[in-house]
C-alpha positions, 0 to 999 in steps of 0.5 A: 353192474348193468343187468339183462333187459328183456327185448322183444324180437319184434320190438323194431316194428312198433310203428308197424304192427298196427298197419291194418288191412289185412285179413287177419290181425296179428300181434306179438305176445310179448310178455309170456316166460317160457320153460323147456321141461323134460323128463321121463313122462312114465315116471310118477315121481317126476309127474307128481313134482312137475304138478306141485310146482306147476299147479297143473297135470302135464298133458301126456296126450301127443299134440295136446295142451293144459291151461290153468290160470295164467299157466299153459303147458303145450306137449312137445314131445314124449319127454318135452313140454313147453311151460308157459306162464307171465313173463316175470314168473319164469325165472322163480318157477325154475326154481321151484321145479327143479328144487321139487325135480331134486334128483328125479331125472329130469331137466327145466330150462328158462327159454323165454328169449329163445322164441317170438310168439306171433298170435293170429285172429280172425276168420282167414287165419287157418288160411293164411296158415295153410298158405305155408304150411302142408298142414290141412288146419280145417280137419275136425281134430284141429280144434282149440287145445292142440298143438302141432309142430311143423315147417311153415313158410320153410323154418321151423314152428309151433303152432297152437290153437287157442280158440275156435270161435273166434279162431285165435292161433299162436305161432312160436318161432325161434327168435332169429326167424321172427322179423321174416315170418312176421314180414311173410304172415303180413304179406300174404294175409292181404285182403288182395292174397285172401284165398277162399277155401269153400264156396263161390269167389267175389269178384 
């Protein structure tokens, strides 16, 4: 019986990715799981489960974010987080979650093929964010933790900010919408679209 493979959204542009030129640097993470985990944030006993399969506290504050180790747990929602861990450890933390939920109202979804995730470094790269996005990504409170949803480029997405310095931002997009926002980011993040947001331009 043949089994499910896992296949990149990305995985076409191989040959591409490492193009260069660009004001940023771009590159797919590829090997990250991702849980849909929702349920009733008021609730202790569904708090207390979460942490003991998760090794961590949910972050409860809009916009925010908590990482341990090579976990990361994005808040989506008052009710919804995004569960992030190594690909290949997706599969059995379900389980645990939902053995740990038992009858707690509560939901846990393996949604690894659902996104791509395009991860963004450099200098430009709240520019280039700003470029499709209404957002403003250099007010003070944009900093590394936080986590905001939005339409970018006209679809949906989810942008989080991983580091400050270097700025290192992650943009999750659903699986369907990532040959075209991989293809809009490396259009517009040329060196000759590169748009100067303060001091005089060169040239």
């Amino acid at each position: 019986m043949s089994e499910a493979v896992y296949t990149s959204p990305l995985a076409h542009l191989e040959n591409t990715r490492d193009a260069g030129n660009l004001s940023v640097s771009m590159s797919e993470v590829s090997d990250r799981g991702m849980i849909d985990l929702r349920g009733e944030a008021g609730s202790v006993k569904f708090r207390q489960a979460a942490k003991a399969a998760l090794g961590i506290d949910l972050p409860l504050k809009p916009r925010s974010s908590a990482v341990k180790g090579d976990m990361t747990v994005l808040w989506l929602s008052i009710d919804q987080w995004l569960v992030c861990c190594p690909q290949n450890k997706a599969g059995g933390l379900v389980s645990t979650l939902r053995k740990n939920l038992g009858e707690i109202h509560s939901l846990a979804v393996d949604v690894t093929d659902a996104r791509a995730i395009i991860r963004l470094e450099g200098d430009n790269v709240r520019e280039v964010l700003m470029k499709g996005s209404s957002i403003d990504f250099t007010l003070p409170e944009y900093k590394a933790g936080l986590v905001r949803r939005l339409m970018f480029a006209e679809i949906a997405a989810l942008a989080h900010i991983v580091t400050d310095k270097p700025c290192t931002i992650d943009i999750y997009v659903f699986r369907s919408y990532a040959d075209y926002t991989w293809k809009w980011i490396e259009a517009t993040a040329k060196p000759a679209a590169t748009i100067g947001l303060f001091g005089k331009r060169s040239g």
